[in-house]
N, C-alpha and C positions, 0 to 999 in steps of 0.2 A: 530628559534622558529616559525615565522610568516609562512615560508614555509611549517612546517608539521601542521598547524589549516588550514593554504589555501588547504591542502594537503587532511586533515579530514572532511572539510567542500567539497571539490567533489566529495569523498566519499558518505559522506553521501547526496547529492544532488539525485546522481546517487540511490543509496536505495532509498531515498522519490520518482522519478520517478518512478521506477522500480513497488513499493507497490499500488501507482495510478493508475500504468495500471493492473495490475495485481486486482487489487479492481473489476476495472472499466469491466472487462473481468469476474469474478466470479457473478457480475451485471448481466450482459450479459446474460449469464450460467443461472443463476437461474430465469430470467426473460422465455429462451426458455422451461426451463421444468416447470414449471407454467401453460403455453402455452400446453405442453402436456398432462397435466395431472396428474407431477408427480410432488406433491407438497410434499414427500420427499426427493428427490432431491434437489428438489427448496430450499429447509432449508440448506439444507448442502453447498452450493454453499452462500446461503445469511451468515451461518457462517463464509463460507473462506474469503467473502469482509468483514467481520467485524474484523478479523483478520489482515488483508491488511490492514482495513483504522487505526485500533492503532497502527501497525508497522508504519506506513506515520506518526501518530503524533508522533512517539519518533524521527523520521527519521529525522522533521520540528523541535521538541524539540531541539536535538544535533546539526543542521545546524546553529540556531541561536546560538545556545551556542560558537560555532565554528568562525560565522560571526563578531563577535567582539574581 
């Protein structure tokens, strides 16, 4: 049993990495077309990090659920 939570918990480590960079990158995105001009863009890009960063809190939600 201890094997498949240590199992689930790097799982889900890897997802919460994954949604952090991935956030941090749609940041990025929406920050250059801002810059441009194109502050529709800009929205839709600042959506996908808000997306990304509440997939990272289920991601940190289940890791601790996992870590004990």
């Amino acid at each position: 049993m201890e094997e498949i939570k240590k199992s689930l918990y790097e799982s889900y480590k890897w997802l919460y990495e994954e949604a952090i960079a991935n956030m941090k990158k749609c940041l990025t995105l929406a920050k250059e077309r801002r810059e441009l001009g194109r502050m529709g863009w800009a929205a839709d890009w600042l959506e996908s990090a808000n997306v990304q960063y509440k997939l990272a809190k289920g991601y940190k939600r289940s890791m601790k659920f996992y870590a004990s």
